[in-house]
C-alpha beads as a LAMMPS data file, in Angstrom:
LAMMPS data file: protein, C-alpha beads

370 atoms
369 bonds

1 atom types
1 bond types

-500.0 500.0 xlo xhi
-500.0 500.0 ylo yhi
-500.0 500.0 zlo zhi

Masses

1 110.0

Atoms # bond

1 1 1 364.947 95.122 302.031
2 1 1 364.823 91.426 301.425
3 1 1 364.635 91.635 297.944
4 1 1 367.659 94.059 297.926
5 1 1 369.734 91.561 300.092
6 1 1 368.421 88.696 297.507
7 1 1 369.531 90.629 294.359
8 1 1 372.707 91.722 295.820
9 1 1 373.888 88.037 296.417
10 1 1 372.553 87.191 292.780
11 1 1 375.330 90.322 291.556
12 1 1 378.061 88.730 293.634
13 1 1 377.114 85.190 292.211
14 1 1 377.195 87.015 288.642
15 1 1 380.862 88.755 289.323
16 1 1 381.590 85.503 290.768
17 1 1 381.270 83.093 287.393
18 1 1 382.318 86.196 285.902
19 1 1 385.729 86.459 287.370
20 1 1 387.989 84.192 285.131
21 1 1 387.439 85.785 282.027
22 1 1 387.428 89.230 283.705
23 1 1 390.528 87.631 284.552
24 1 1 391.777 86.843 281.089
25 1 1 391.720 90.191 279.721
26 1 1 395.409 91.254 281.268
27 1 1 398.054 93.220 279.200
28 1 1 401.353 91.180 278.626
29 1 1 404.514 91.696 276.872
30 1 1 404.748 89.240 273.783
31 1 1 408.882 88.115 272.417
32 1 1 408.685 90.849 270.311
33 1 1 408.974 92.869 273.271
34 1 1 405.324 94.857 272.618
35 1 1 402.577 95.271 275.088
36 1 1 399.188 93.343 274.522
37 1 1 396.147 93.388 275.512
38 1 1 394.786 89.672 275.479
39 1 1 391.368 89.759 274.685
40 1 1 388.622 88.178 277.279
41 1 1 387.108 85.472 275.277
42 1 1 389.297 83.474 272.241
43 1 1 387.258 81.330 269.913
44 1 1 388.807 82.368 266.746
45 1 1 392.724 81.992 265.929
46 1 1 395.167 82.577 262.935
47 1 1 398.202 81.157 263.014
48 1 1 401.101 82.942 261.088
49 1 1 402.802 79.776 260.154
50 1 1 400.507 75.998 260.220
51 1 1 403.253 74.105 261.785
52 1 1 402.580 76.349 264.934
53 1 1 400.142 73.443 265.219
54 1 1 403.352 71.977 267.338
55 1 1 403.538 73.765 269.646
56 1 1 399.649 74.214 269.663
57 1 1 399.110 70.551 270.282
58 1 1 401.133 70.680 273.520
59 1 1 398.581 73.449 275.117
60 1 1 394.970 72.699 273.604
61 1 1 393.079 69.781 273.225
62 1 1 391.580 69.600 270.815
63 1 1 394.261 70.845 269.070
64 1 1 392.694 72.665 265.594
65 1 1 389.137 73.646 267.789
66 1 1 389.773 77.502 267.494
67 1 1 391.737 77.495 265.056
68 1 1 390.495 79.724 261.529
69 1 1 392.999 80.298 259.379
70 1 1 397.148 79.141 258.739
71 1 1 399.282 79.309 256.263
72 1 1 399.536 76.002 253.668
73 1 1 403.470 75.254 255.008
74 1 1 402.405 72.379 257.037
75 1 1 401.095 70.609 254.761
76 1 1 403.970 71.166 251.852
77 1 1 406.751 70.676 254.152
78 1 1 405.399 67.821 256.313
79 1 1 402.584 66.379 254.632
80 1 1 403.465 63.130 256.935
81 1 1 402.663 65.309 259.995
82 1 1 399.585 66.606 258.206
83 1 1 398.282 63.364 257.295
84 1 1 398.462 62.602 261.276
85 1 1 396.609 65.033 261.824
86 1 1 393.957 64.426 259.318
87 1 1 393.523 60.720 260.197
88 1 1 392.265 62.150 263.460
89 1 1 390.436 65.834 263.187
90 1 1 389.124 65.578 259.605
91 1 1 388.015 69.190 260.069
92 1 1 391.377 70.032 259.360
93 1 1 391.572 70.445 255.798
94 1 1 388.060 72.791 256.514
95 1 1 390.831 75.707 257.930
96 1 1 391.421 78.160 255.668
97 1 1 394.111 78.692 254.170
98 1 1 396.011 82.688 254.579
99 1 1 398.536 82.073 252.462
100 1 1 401.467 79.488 250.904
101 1 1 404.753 79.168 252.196
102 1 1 405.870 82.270 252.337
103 1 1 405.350 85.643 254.026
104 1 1 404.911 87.427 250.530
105 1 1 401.897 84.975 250.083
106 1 1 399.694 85.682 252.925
107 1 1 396.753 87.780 252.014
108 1 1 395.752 90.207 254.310
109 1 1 392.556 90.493 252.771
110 1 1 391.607 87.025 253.995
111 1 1 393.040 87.454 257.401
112 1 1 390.555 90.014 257.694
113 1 1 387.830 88.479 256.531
114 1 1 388.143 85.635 258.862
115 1 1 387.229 88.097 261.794
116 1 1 389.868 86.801 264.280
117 1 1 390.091 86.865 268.301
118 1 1 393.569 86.489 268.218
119 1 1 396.503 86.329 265.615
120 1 1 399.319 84.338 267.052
121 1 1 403.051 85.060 264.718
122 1 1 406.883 84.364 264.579
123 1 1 409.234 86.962 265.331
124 1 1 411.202 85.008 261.985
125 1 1 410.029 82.453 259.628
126 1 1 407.541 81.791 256.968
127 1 1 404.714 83.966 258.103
128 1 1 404.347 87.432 258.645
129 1 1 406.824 89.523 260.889
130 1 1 407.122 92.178 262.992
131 1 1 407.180 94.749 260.679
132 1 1 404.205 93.311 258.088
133 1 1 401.557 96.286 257.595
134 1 1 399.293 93.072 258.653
135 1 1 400.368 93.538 261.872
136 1 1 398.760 97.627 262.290
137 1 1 395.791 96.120 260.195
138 1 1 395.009 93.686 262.402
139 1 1 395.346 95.943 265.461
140 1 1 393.513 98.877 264.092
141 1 1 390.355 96.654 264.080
142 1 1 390.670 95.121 267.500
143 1 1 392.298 92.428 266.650
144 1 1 395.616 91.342 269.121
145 1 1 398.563 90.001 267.559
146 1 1 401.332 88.254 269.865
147 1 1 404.828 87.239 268.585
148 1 1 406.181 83.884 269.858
149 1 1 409.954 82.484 268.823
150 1 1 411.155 78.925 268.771
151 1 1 413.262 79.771 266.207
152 1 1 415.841 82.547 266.514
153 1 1 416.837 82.366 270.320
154 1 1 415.333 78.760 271.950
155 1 1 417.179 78.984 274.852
156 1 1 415.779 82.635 275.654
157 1 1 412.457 82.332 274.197
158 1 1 410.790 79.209 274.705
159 1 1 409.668 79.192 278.219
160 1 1 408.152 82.536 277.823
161 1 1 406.712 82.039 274.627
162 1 1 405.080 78.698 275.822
163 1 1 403.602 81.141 279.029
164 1 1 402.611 83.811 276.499
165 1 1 400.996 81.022 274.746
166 1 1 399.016 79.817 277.869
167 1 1 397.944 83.169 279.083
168 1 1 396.529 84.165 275.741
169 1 1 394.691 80.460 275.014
170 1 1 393.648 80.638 278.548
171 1 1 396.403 77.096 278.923
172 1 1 398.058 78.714 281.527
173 1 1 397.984 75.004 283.753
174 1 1 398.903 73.091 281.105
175 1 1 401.430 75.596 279.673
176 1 1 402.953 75.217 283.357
177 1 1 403.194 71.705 283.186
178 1 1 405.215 71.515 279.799
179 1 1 406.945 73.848 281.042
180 1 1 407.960 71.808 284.037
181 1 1 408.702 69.016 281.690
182 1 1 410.699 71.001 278.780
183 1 1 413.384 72.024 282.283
184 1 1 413.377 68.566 284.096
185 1 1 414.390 66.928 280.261
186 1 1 416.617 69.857 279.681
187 1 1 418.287 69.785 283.199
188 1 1 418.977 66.623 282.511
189 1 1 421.360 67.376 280.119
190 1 1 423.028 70.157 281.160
191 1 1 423.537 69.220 284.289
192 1 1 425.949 66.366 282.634
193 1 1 427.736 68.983 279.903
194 1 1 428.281 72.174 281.766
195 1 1 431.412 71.416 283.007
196 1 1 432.951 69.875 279.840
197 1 1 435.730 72.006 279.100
198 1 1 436.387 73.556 275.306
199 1 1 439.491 70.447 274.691
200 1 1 436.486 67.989 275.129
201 1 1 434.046 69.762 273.433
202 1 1 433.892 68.497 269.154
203 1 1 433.165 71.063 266.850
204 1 1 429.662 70.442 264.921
205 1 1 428.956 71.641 261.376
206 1 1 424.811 71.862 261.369
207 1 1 423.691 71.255 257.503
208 1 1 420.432 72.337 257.640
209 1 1 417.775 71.079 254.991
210 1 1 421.198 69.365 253.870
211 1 1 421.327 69.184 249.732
212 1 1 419.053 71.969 249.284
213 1 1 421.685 74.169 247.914
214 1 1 425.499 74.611 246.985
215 1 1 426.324 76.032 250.306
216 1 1 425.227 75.148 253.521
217 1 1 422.608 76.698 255.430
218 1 1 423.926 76.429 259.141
219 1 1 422.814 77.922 262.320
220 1 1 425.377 81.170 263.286
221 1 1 424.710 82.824 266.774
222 1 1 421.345 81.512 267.830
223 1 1 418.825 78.706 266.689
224 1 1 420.036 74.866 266.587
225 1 1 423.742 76.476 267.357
226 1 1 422.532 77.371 270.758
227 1 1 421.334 73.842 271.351
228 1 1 424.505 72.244 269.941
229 1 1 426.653 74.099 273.032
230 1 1 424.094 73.239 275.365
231 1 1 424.945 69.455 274.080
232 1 1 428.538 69.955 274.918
233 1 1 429.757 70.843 271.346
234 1 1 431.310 73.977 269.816
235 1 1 429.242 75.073 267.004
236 1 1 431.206 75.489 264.143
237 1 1 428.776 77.651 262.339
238 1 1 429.248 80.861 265.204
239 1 1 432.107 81.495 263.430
240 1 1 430.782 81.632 259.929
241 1 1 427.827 83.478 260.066
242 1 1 426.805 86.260 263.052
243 1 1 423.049 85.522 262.371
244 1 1 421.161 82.969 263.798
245 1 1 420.922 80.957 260.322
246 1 1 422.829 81.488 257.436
247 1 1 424.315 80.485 254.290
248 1 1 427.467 79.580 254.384
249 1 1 429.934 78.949 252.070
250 1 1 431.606 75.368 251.253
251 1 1 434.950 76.825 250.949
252 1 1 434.312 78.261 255.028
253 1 1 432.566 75.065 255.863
254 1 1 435.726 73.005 254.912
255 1 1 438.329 75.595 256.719
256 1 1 436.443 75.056 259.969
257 1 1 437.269 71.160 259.885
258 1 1 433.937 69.798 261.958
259 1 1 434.828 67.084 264.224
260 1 1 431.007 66.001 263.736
261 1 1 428.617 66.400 261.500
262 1 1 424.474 67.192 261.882
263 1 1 422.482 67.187 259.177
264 1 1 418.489 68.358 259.335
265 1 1 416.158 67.086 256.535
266 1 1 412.057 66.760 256.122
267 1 1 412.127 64.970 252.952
268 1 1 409.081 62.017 253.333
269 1 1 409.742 58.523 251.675
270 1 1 408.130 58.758 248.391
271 1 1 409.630 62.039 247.090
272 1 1 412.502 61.463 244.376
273 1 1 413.738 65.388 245.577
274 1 1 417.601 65.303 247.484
275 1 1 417.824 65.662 251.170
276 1 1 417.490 63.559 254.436
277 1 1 414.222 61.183 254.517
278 1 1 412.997 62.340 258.042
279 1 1 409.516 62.564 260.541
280 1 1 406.494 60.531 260.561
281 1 1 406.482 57.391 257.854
282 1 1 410.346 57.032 257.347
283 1 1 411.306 54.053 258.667
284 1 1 415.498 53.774 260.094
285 1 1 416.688 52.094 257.398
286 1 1 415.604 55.046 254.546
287 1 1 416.512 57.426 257.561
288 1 1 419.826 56.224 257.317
289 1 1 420.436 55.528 253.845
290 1 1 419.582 59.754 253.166
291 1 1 421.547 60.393 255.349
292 1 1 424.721 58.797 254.012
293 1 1 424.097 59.986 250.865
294 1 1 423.447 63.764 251.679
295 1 1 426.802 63.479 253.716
296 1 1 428.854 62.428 250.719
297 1 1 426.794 63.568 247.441
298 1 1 428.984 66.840 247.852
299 1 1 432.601 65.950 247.644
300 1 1 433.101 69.020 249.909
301 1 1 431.352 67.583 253.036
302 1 1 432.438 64.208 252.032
303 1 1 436.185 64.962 252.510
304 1 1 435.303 66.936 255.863
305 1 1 437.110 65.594 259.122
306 1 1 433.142 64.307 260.492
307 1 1 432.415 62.791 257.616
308 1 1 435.982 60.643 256.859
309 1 1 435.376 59.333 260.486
310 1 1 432.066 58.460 260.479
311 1 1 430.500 60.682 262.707
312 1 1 427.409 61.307 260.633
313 1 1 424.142 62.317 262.215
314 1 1 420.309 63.180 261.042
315 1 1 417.777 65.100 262.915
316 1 1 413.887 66.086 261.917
317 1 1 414.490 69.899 260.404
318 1 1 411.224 70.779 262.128
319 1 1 412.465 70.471 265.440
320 1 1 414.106 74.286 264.399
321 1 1 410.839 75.891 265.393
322 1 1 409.231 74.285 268.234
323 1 1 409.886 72.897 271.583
324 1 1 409.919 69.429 270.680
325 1 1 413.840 70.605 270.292
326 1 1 414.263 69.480 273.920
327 1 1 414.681 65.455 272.250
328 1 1 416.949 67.016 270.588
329 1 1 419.333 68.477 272.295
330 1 1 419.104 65.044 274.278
331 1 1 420.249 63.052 271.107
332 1 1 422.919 65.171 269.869
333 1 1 424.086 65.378 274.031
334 1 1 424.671 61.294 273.486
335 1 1 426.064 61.567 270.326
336 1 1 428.981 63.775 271.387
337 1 1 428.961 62.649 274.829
338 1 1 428.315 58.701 274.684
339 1 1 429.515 58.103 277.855
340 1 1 428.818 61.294 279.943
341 1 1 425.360 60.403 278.998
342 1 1 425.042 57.258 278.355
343 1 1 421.585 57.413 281.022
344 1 1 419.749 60.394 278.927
345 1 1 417.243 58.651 276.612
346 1 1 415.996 60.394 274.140
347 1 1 413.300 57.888 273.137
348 1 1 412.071 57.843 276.262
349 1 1 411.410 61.392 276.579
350 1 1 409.861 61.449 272.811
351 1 1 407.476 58.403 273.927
352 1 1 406.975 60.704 277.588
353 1 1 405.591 64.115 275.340
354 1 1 403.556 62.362 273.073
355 1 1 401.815 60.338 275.786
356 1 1 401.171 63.152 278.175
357 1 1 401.019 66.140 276.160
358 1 1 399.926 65.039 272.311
359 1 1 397.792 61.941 273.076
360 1 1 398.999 59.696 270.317
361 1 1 402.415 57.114 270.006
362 1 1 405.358 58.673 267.840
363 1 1 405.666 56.948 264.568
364 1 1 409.016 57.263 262.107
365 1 1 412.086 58.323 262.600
366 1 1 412.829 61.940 264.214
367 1 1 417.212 61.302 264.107
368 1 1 419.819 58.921 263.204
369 1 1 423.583 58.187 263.081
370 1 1 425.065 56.929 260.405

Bonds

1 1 1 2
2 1 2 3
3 1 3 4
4 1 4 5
5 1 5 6
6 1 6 7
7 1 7 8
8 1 8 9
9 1 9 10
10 1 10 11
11 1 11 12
12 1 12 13
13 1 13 14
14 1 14 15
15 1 15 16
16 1 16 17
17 1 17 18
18 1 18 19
19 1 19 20
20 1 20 21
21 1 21 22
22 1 22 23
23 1 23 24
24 1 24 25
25 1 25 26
26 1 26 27
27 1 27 28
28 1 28 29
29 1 29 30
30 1 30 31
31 1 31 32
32 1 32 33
33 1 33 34
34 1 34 35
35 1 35 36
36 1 36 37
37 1 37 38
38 1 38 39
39 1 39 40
40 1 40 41
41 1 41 42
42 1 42 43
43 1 43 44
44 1 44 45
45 1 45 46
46 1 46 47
47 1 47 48
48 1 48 49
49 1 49 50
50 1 50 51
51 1 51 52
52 1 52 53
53 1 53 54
54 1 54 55
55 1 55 56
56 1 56 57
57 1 57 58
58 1 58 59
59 1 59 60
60 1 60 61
61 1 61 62
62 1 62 63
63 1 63 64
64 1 64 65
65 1 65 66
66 1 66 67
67 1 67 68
68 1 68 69
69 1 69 70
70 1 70 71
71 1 71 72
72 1 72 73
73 1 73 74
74 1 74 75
75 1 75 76
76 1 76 77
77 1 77 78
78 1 78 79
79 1 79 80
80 1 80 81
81 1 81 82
82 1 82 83
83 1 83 84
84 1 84 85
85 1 85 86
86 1 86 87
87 1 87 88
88 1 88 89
89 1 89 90
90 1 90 91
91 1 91 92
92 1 92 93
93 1 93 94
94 1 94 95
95 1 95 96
96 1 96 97
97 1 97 98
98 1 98 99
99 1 99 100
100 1 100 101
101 1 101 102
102 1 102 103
103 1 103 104
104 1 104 105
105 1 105 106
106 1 106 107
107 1 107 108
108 1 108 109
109 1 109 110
110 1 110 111
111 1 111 112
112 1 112 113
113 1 113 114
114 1 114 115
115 1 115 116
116 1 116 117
117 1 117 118
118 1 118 119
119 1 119 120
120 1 120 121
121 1 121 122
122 1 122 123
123 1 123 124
124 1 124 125
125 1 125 126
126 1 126 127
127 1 127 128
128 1 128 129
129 1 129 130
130 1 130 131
131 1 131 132
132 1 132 133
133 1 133 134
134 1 134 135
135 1 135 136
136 1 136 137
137 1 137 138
138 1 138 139
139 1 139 140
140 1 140 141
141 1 141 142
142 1 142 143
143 1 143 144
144 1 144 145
145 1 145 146
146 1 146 147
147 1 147 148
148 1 148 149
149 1 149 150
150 1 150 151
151 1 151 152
152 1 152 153
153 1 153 154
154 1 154 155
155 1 155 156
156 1 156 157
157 1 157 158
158 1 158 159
159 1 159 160
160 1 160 161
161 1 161 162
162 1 162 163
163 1 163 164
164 1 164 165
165 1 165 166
166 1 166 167
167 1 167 168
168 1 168 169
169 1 169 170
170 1 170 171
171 1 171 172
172 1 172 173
173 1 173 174
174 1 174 175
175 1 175 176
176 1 176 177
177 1 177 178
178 1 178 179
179 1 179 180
180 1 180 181
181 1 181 182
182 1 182 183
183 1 183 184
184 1 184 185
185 1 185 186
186 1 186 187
187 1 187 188
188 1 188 189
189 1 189 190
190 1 190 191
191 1 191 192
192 1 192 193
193 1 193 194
194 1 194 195
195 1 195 196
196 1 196 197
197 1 197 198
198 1 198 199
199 1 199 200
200 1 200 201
201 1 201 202
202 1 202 203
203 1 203 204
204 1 204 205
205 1 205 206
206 1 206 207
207 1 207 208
208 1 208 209
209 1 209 210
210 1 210 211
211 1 211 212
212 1 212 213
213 1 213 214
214 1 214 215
215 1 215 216
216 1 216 217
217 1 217 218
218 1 218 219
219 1 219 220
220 1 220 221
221 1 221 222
222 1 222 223
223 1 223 224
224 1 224 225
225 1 225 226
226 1 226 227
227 1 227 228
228 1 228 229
229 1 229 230
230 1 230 231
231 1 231 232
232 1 232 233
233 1 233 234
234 1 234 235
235 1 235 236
236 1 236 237
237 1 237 238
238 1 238 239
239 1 239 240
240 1 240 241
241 1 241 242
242 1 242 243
243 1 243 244
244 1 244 245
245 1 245 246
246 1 246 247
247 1 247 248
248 1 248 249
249 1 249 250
250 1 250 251
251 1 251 252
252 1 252 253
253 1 253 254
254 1 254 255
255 1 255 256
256 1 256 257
257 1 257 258
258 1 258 259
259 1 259 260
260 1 260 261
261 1 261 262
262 1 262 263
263 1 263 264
264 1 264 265
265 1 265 266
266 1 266 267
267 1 267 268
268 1 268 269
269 1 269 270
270 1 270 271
271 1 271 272
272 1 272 273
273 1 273 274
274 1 274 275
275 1 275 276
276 1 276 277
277 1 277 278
278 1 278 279
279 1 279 280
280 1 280 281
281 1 281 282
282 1 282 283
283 1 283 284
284 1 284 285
285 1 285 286
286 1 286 287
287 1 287 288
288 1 288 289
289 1 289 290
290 1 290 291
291 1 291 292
292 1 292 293
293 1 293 294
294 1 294 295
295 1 295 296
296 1 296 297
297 1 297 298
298 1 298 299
299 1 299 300
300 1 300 301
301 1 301 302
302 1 302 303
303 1 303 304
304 1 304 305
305 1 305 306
306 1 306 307
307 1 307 308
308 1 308 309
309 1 309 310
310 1 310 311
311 1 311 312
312 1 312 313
313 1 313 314
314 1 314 315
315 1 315 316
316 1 316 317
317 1 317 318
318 1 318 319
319 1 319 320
320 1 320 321
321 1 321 322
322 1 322 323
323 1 323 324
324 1 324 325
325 1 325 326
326 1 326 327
327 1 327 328
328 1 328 329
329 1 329 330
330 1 330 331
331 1 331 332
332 1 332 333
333 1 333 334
334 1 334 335
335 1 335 336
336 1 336 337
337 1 337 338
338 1 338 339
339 1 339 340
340 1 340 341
341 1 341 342
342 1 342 343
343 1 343 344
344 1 344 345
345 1 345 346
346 1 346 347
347 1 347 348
348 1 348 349
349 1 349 350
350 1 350 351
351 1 351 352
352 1 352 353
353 1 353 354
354 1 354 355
355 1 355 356
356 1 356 357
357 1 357 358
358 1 358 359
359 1 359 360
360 1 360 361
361 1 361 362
362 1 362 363
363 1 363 364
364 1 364 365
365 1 365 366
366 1 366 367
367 1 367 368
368 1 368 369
369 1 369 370
């Protein structure tokens, strides 16, 4: 009798420990609106795009500890970022690589051969999407996949794509705390612009990964354009293209006659390619000298209404795809809205996330007005 009494405390001691990741294994609903099964235990991760590392940073610590296998677009389109990274987890040029820059280059073959706990994807982007065959592959051998966006909708999907994130890591505290930060920084500014009316409010022409092209690739209905309302602007763009981001034509571009102008770039300092010189190692003054240039290289944009005046900004292009956006949206609030919001400081809140949520000081230059 005593020795049943004795082992039945040692099986409640056993549930007991066992409880949190008994805990884990819960079904959600991911962005892409599917139900998942999170698995119990998560020691091995693929990442559908690298610079998911972003957004990764803000919830794990280390950072790269789980993770198996991304795609090489980190490292081509901010090798500055990269570089960071390597000074500090050497390990990282050890992940392996799925794939380029593309969705077309990830081989599934080496997904699968990497025996993952968990594949984490964009609904959009570089990586694979909802409807890649990688997706049923993955699944069909156990293997949960869970869609995030940062991208296409930020003002929808980036509070529950940061919990989604923390339930499946097992980050649900610290996901809560971001969390808690991304609204306080956020409220901060809307609570200033919501009740600008539309006779206050500039139009903004968003030139995304400005001088890659003839057109202009612009955000539509969704991505940076949501941001740019929440900032107290009209966005331009919403009435060029229905899509989130688009092309859009110069000839369209010039008949919408942008008050302001926002350029995005990514370019680092030594490359002799076009575009805005902007992120980690570009100092203000290159920051700024891109920047004029990209904004009258075209005589198109040059002769725009933004441009003849002088109000010319810059902004990192990665902050399109993770929730760093937040600095953002407070820059581009103070551009338009000097005044209104003259108390919002962006630094400040850059300096804030990087001290309590990345554990290193921001280097280079993230935006810039001309």
């Amino acid at each position: 009798m005593i020795m049943s009494i004795e082992l039945s405390r040692r099986q409640l001691l056993l549930a007991t420990l066992m409880a949190p990741a008994c805990v884990r294994a819960q079904l959600v609903t991911d962005i892409a609106g599917r139900k998942v099964e999170l698995p119990k235990r998560v020691e091995r991760i693929v990442l559908g795009e690298g610079r998911q590392l972003y957004t990764l940073a803000l919830l794990e610590d280390p950072p790269l500890a789980r993770v198996i296998g991304w795609q090489g677009d980190m490292s081509t389109f901010d090798p500055q970022t990269y570089q960071q990274y390597r000074a500090r987890f050497p390990q990282i040029d050890g992940i392996a690589k799925i794939g380029g820059t593309s969705e077309a280059s990830v081989s599934p073959e080496k997904v699968l051969s990497l025996r993952p706990d968990l594949a984490i994807f964009s609904i959009s982007g570089h990586g694979p999407g909802r409807r890649n065959p990688l997706v049923d592959q993955l699944q069909k051998i156990g293997v949960p996949v869970i869609f995030i966006d940062f991208r296409e909708h930020p003002l929808a999907h980036t509070i529950p794509s940061l919990r989604l994130l923390g339930q499946a890591l097992g980050r649900e505290a610290r996901a809560e705390k971001f969390i808690a930060f991304y609204e306080a920084q956020t409220r901060r500014v809307t609570e200033l612009t919501a009740g600008i009316g539309s006779a206050f409010r500039p139009r903004v022409l968003l030139d995304a990964r400005a001088g890659d092209s003839a057109g202009v690739l612009t955000a539509g209905r969704g991505s940076l354009g949501e941001l740019i309302e929440m900032a107290g602007g009209i966005n331009a763009g919403a009435d060029i293209i229905p899509t989130p981001l688009g092309e859009a034509s110069l000839e369209a571009v010039i008949a919408c006659k942008p008050e302001v102008y926002v350029a995005t770039g990514y370019q680092h300092p030594g490359t002799s390619a076009p575009g805005l010189r902007m992120g980690a190692q570009v100092s203000e003054a290159l920051a700024r000298e891109s920047l004029l240039q990209v904004a009258r290289r075209r005589p198109e944009i040059a002769s725009l209404p933004a441009v003849r005046s002088g109000r010319i900004y810059g902004v990192w292009h990665h902050f399109y795809n993770t929730p760093y956006h937040v600095v953002m949206l407070q820059a581009m609030a103070a551009w338009l809205h000097p005044q209104r919001l003259a108390a919002v400081d962006a630094r400040a809140t850059w300096q804030q996330m990087h001290r309590e949520f990345l554990g290193m000081a921001p280097t280079g230059q993230y935006w810039i007005s001309a």
